[in-house]
C-alpha positions in Angstrom: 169.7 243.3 188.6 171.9 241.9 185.9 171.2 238.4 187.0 167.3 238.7 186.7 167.8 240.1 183.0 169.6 237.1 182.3 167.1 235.2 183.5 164.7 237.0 181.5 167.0 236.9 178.3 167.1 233.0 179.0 163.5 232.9 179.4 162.4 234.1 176.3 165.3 232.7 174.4 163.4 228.9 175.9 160.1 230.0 175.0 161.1 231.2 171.2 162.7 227.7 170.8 159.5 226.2 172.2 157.7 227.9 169.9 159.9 227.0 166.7 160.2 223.4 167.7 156.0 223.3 168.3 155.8 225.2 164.6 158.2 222.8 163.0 155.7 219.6 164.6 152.6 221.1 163.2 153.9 221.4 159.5 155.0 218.0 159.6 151.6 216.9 160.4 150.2 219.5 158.4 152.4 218.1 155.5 151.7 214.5 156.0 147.8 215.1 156.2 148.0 217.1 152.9 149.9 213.6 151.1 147.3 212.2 152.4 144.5 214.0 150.6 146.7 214.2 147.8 146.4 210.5 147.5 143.1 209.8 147.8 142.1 211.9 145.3 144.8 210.3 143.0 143.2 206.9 143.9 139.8 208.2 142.9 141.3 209.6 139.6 142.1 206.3 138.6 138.9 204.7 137.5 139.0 201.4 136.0 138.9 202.5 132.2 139.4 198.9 130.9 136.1 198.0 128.9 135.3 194.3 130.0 133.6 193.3 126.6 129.5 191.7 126.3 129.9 189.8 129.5 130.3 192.6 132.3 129.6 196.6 132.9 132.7 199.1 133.0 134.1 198.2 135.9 136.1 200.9 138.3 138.4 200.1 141.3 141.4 200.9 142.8 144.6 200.0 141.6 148.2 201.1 142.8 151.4 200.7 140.0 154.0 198.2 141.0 157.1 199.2 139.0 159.8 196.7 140.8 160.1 194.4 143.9 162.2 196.8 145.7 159.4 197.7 148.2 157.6 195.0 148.1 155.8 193.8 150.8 153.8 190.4 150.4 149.8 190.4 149.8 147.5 190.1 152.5 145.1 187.4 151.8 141.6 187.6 153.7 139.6 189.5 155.6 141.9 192.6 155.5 141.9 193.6 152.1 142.8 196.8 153.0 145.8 196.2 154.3 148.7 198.2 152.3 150.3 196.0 149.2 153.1 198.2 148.4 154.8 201.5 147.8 155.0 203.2 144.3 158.4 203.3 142.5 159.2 206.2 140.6 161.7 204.3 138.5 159.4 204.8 135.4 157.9 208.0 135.7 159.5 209.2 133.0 159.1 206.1 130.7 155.5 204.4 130.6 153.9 207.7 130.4 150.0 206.9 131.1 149.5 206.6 135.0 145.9 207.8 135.2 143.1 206.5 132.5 140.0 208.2 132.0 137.9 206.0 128.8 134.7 207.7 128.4 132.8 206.3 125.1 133.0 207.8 122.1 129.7 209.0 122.2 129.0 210.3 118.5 129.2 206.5 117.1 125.7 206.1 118.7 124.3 208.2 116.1 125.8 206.0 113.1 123.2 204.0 111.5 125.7 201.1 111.3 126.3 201.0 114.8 122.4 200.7 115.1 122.8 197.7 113.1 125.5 196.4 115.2 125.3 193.6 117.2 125.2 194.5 120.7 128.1 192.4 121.5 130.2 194.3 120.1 129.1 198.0 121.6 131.8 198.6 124.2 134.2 197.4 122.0 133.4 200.1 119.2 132.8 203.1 121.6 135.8 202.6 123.6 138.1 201.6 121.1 139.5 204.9 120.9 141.0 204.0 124.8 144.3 202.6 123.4 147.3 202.5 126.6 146.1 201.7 130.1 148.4 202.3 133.1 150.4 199.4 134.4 149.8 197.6 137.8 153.0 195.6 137.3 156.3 196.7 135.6 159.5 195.5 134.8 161.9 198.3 132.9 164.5 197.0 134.1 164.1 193.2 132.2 166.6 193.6 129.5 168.1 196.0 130.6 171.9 194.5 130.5 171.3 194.7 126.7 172.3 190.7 126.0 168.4 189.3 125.2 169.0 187.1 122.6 165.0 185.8 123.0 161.8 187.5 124.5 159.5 184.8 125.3 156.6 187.0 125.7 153.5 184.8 127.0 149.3 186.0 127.2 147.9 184.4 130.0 145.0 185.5 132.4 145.0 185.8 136.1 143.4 182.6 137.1 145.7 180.7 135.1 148.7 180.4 137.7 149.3 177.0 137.0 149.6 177.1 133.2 152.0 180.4 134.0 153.9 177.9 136.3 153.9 174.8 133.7 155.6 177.1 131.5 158.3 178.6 134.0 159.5 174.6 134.8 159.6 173.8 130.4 159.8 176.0 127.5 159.7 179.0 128.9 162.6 178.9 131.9 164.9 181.8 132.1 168.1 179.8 131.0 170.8 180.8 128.6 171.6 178.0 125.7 175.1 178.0 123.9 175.2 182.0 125.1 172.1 182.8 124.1 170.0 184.4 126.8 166.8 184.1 126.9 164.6 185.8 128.9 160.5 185.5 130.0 157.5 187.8 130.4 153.7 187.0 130.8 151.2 189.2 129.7 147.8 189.9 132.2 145.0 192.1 132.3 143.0 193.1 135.7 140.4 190.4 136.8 137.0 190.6 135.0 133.9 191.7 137.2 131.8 188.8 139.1 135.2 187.3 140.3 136.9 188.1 143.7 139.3 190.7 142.0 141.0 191.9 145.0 142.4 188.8 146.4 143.2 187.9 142.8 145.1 191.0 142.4 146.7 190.2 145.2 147.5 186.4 144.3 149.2 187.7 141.0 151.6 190.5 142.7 152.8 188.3 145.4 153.4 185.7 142.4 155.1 188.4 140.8 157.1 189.1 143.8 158.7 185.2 143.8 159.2 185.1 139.9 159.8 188.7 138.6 158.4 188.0 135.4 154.5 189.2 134.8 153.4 192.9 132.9 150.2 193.7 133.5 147.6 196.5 133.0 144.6 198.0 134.3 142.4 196.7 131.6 139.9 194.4 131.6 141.4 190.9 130.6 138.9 189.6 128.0 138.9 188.1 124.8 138.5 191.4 122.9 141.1 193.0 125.1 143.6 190.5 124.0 144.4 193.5 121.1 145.3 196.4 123.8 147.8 193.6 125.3 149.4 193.7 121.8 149.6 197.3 121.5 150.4 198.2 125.0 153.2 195.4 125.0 154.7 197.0 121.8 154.7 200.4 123.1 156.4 198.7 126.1 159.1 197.0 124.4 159.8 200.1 122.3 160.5 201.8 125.6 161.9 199.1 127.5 163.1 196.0 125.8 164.4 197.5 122.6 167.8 195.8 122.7 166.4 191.9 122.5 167.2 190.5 119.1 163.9 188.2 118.3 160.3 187.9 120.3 158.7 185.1 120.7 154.7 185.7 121.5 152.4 182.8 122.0 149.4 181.4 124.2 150.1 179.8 127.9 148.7 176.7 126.4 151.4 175.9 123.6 154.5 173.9 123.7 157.7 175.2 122.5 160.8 173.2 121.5 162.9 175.7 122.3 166.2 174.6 120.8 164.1 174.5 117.4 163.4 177.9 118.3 166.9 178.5 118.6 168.0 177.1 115.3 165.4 178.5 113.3 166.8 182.4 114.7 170.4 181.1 113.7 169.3 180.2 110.3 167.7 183.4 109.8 170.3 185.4 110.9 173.1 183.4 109.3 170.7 184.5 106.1 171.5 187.7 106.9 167.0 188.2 106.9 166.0 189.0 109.8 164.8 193.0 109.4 161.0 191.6 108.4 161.5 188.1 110.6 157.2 187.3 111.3 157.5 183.1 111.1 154.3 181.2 112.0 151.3 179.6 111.0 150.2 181.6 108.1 146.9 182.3 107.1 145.9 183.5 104.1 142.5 184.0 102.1 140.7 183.9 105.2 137.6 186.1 105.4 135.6 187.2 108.6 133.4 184.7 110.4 129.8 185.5 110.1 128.1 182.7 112.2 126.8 184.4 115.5 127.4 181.2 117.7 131.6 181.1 116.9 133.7 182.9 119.4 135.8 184.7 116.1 132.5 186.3 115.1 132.8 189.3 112.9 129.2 191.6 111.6 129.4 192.8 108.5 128.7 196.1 109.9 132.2 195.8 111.6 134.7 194.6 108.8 133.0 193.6 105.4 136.5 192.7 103.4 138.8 189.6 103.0 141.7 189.7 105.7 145.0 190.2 105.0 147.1 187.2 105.7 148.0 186.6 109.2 149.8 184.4 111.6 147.8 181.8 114.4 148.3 183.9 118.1 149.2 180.7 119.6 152.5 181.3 118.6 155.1 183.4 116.3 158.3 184.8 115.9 159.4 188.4 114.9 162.5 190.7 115.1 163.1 193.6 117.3 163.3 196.2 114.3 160.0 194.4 113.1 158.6 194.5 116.5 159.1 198.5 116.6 157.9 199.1 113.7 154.9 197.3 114.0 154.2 199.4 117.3 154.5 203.0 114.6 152.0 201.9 112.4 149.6 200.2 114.8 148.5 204.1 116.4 147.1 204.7 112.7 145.1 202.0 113.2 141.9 201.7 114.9 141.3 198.6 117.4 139.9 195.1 115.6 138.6 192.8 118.5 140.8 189.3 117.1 144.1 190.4 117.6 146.3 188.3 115.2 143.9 189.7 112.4 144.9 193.3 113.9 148.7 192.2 113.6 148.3 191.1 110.1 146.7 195.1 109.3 149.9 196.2 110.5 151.9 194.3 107.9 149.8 195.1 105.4 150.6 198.8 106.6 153.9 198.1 106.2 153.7 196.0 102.8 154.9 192.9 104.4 153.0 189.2 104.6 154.1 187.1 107.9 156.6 183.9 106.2 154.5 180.4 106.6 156.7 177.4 108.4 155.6 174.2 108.7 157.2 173.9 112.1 154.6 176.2 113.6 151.3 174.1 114.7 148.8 176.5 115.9 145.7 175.4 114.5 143.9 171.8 112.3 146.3 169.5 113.6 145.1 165.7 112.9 145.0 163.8 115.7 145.0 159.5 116.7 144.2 158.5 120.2 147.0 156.5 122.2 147.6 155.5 125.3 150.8 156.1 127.4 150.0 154.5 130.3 147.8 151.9 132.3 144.0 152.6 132.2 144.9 151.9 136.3 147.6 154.7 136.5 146.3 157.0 134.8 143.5 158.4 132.0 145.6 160.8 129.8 144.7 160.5 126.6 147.5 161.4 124.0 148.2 162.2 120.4 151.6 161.1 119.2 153.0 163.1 115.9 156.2 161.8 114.0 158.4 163.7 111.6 158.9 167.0 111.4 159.5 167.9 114.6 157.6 171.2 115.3 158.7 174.5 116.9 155.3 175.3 118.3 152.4 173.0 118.8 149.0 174.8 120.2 147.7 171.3 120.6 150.6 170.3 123.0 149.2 172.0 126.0 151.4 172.0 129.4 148.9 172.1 131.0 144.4 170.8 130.4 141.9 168.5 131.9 143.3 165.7 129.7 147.5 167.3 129.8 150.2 165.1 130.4 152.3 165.4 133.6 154.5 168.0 132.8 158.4 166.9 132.3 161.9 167.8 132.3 162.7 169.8 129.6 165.3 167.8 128.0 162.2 164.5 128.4 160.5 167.0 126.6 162.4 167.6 123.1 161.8 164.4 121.7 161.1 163.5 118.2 157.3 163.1 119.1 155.4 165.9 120.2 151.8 164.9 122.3 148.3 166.7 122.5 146.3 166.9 125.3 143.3 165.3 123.1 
């Protein structure tokens, strides 16, 4: 008799674990099915907000945030765009604070008579200008993080231009440190623009990001009037992130930089003890809004009807950090302007501060004399040859065009003649 109640004790002692291990199964599948939904209704959260400008609709799509390489896998290219790209990092959570974007348009300007007046060009700029941070598809917090950035070489480029980004990787802008100053390199990028195949794009730029470390980019439309939310989106990032780097360096992926001028032009300033209000570059001053329709800086009246402040060429300038953060206070009291070195000259205005003209800084009329290099039979480069001064930035020295030199070695590079690709 005691043996079958052991039996029976043993029994249901087997059939309660049964059970617990069967109720432990279903909640994990329970649970994973639940992360699931979770995350599709994330994904559909995250509409494209990034107006695209006159030359495409609002354009919506998914996009997942890529914070570091850690768990990175590489792009799938073809067929199976669907395949996974990575998993999320949590690293910044706490830092970049705008993960989900939702722009609607600032519906009430409609009923402005000026915006009537408006051209139409300029529609989706003024009703979603309000739409200021985006989230970001690729981060790096961690870029100067060691605190020993002498020089951000912070560089706008655009999805497509991969080889431009690469021209400047191999010359000016290499990661290198020079008589212990480190400098360091970031590029700049918006999402693709609609028409184009944005997904294996997308996926092109993260598993070029995955070799090289060194792209930001947001989910915003990267168009010419955009090029302003990559100025205000990368000074709220540097005010986050990058805080510690002494001087920034911003220009176009089509300049050329000598970069020991560079150098020597931060040790003067800094050996001047002046370098709380350092913005050096190709000053403009006097300059008053474009009105003719056909020219790609083209301003209404019913947008901006005053002189500009003076401003600096976007092809290239230099700025402190302190500078830098401050600029990034002043530029949330300020509404959008679609050319974004006017919008950076507004700032210093705000601030009661004109950018400091140098000669050295060539982003813009430069005079040039055809030359040849080379034998009609090697090659067809055409090239402009400038003497004295040597300049620290030349717009018209592209590394990279239909007419460019072959790109070479840096120290080929900083010569006493600088060349155009004209």
């Amino acid at each position: 008799m005691d043996n079958f109640f052991r039996r029976k004790r043993i029994l249901k002692t087997l059939l309660s674990l049964s059970l617990v291990f069967a109720s432990l199964v279903m909640i994990s599948k329970f649970k994973l099915v639940d992360n699931s939904i979770k995350d599709d209704m994330e994904v559909k959260s995250m509409g494209h907000a990034g107006w695209c400008g006159p030359e495409c609709d609002l354009y919506k799509g998914k996009r997942i945030l890529k914070s570091s390489l850690g768990n990175y896998s590489p792009p799938v290219i073809g067929d199976d765009l669907d395949a996974p790209r990575m998993t999320v990092s949590n690293t910044t959570a706490s830092t970049w604070d705008v993960h989900v974007m939702n722009c609607s348009e600032d519906s009430a300007v409609r009923e402005n008579d000026w915006f009537r007046r408006l051209d139409t060009r300029f529609h989706q700029f003024v009703l979603h200008r309000h739409c200021r941070y985006f989230p970001m598809l690729i981060n790096h917090p961690d870029k100067c993080r060691n605190g020993d950035v002498h020089l951000l070489m912070v560089v706008k480029s655009v999805i497509e231009q991969h080889d431009r980004r690469e021209a400047v990787r191999n010359t000016w802008g290499r990661e290198q440190t020079i008589d212990g100053k480190r400098i360091k390199t970031l590029f700049l990028l918006g999402s693709a623009t609609n028409g184009k195949d944005t997904k294996n794009l997308q996926k092109l730029i993260e598993y070029e990001d995955m070799i090289y470390g060194d792209i930001l980019q947001w989910d915003f439309m990267d168009t010419f009037f955009n090029l302003t939310l990559k100025e205000v989106n990368f000074l709220k990032w540097f005010d986050i992130h990058c805080c510690s780097a002494k001087f920034i360096f911003k220009g176009d992926d089509d300049v050329f930089v000598n970069t020991n001028n560079l150098l020597e032009l931060i040790r003067f300033k800094t050996e001047d003890r002046n370098v709380l209000n350092v913005f050096v570059g190709d000053t403009i001053s006097k300059a008053i809004p474009i009105r003719n329709r056909q020219s790609k800086y083209y301003i209404p009246k019913e947008l901006f009807d005053r002189p500009y402040p003076p401003y600096v060429g976007g092809g290239g300038f230099l700025m402190s950090s302190q500078l830098a953060r401050r600029l990034f206070v002043v530029s949330e009291d300020l509404e959008l302007y679609p050319i974004d070195d006017v919008f950076l000259g507004m700032c210093l205005q705000k601030l009661h501060l004109a950018p400091e003209m140098h000669p050295g800084f060539r982003t813009f009329g430069i005079m040039k004399r055809r030359a040849m290099w080379c034998a009609k039979k090697d090659c067809k480069q055409t090239t402009a040859v400038f003497n004295k001064p040597i300049p620290v930035v030349c717009t018209e020295q592209a590394v990279y065009g239909k007419h460019a030199l072959p790109i070479l070695p840096l120290n080929k590079m900083l010569t006493p003649k600088v060349l155009s690709k004209h």
